[in-house]
N, C-alpha and C positions, 0 to 999 in steps of 0.2 A: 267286105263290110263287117262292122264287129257288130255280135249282138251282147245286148246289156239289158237290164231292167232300167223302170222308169226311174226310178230312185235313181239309179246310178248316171244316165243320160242327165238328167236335169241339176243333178247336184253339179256336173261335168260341164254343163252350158248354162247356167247358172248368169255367168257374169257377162253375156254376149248375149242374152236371151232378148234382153231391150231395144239393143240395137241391131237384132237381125229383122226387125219387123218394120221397117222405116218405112217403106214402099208406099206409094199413094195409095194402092189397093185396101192397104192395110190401115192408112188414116179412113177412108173410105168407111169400111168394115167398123174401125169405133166408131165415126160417126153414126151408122146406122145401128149397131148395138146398142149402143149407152143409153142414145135419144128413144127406141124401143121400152128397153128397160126401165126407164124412167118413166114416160107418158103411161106404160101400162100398169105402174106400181108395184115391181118387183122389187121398192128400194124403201117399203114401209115396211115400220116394223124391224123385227130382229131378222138381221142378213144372217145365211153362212154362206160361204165363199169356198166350193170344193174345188181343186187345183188353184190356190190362192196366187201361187207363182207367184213375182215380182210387186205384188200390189198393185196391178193394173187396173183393175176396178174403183179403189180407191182415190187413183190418179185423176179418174175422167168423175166421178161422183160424190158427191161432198156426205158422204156417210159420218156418222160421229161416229167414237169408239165405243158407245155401251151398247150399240145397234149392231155393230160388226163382225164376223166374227172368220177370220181365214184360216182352212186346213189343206194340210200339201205334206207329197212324202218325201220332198227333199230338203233336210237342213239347210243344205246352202238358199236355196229359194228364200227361206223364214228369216236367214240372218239378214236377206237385202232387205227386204218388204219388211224386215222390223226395224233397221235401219233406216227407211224413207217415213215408214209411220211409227215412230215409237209410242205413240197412245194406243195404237189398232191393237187387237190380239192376234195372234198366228199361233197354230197352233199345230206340230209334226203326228202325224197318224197318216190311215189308209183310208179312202170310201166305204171301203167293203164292213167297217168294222171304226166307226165312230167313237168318238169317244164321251159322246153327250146324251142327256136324260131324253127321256121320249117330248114329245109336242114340245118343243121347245123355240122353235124360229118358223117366222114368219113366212117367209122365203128362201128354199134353196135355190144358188144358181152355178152355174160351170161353163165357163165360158172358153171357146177357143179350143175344142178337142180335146180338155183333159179330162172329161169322162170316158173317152175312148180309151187310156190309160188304166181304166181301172182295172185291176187284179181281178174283181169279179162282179161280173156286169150285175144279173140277175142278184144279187145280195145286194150290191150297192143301191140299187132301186128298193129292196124292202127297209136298207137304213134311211134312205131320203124319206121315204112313205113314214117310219117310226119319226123320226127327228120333228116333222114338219108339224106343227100346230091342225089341231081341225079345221077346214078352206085353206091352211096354207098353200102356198103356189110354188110352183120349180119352172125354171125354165134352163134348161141344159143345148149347149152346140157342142154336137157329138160331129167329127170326122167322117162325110159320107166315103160309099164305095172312089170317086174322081181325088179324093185330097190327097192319096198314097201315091201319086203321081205330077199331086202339084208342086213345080218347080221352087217355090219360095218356103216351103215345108221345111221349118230347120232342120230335122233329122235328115234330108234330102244334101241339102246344101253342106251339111257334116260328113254325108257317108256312111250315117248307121242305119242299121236295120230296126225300122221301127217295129216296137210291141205291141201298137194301139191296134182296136180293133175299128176298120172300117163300113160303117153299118149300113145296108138298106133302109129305106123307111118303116118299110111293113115289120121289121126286124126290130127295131127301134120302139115301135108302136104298140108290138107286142109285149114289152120291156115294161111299158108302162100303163098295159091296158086296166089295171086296179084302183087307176086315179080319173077322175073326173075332168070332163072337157079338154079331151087330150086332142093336141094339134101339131103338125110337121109342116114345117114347109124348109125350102132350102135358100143358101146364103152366098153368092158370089159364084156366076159361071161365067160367060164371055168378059165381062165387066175386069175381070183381070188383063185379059190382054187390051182390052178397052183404056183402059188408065193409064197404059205404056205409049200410048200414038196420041190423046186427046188432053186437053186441060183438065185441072181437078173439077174445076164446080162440072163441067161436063160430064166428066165419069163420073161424078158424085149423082147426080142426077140420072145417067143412066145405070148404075146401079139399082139405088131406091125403084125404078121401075123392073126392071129384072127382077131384082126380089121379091118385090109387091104382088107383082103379076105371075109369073113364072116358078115363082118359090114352092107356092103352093099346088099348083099342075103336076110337076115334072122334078119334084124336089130332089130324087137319084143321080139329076144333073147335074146338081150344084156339088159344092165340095163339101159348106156347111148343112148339117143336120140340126135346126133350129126345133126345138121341142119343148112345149108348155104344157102345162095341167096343173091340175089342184086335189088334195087331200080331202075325202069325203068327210062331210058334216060330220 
């Protein structure tokens, strides 16, 4: 297996990145993200969008462009997603080391383990904490310890050795213990193979309960690391 930086994996799969995620599992998973995202008001307000990748937030939420704002550290990523959204911003930089004024957005989010990407976890959490507005909100899906073995993991299906780091909760938790009303729970455990034997709206529905239920018990389970909080007054 090669190993490579994130920069260089993603600029590398860039253009198959779309369509490696077709799988019901993974309509499944937007459906219950975005619909999350939305009902809880992570989409008021000034977005930023860390691991912007492809625009796929974009795709499923009708964001305008003076709301939006997406960071990624692969060029190739930025030229697609600025090619699907030429009004949106994107904009090439690291987590660790932002490139925006303090309180400035409403909401950070990261969605689909590319916080787990980052170069440097503990920094990237004091830039999200500086960037976010006072009560602004974050909600981040970090890669638990089960996703470095999930078979549908593009880096899996490619052969490389991923760089992401895969986190416990308590590990996670600690990450973020300097912001307010912090919460874990986790995102898609049996519900994967479930979606392979069963119709969708049926595994769409047994998901929503697996995650509902079990997310927040036994979240180490699951593959997704679902994590919210908010920026002290």
């Amino acid at each position: 297996m090669d190993k490579i930086t994130p920069k260089q994996i993603y600029n590398r799969l860039s253009k198959v990145y779309d369509r490696s995620y077709d799988a019901p599992v993974h309509r499944i998973e937007d459906d219950f993200i975005y619909k999350f995202i939305s009902e809880k008001g992570f989409t008021k307000g000034k977005i930023l969008d860390l691991g912007s990748g492809t625009g796929t937030l974009l795709s499923h939420l009708g964001i305008s462009s003076d709301r939006y704002t997406g960071l990624d550290i692969s060029e190739r990523m930025i030229e697609l997603s600025s090619m699907k959204f030429p009004n949106h911003n994107f904009i090439k930089g690291t987590m660790s080391n932002m490139p925006f004024d303090n309180d400035c957005f409403d909401s950070v989010l990261s969605l689909f383990g590319s916080f787990s990407y980052s170069l440097n976890h503990a920094k990237t959490v004091k830039e999200i904490k500086r960037v976010l507005k006072p009560k602004g909100k974050f909600l981040l899906m970090a890669y638990g310890l089960k996703y470095q073995s999930r078979k549908s993991y593009i880096l899996n299906k490619f052969k490389i050795n991923s760089p992401a780091r895969f986190f416990k909760g308590k590990e996670l938790k600690t990450l973020f213990e300097d912001f307010d009303n912090v919460k874990i729970s986790g995102m898609t455990m049996l519900s994967e193979e479930f979606s392979k034997h069963f119709p969708y709206s049926i595994s769409k529905a047994y998901h929503f309960v697996e995650t509902n239920i079990l997310g927040s018990i036994i979240p180490d389970k699951f593959y997704f690391l679902i994590i919210t909080g908010n920026k002290h007054a």
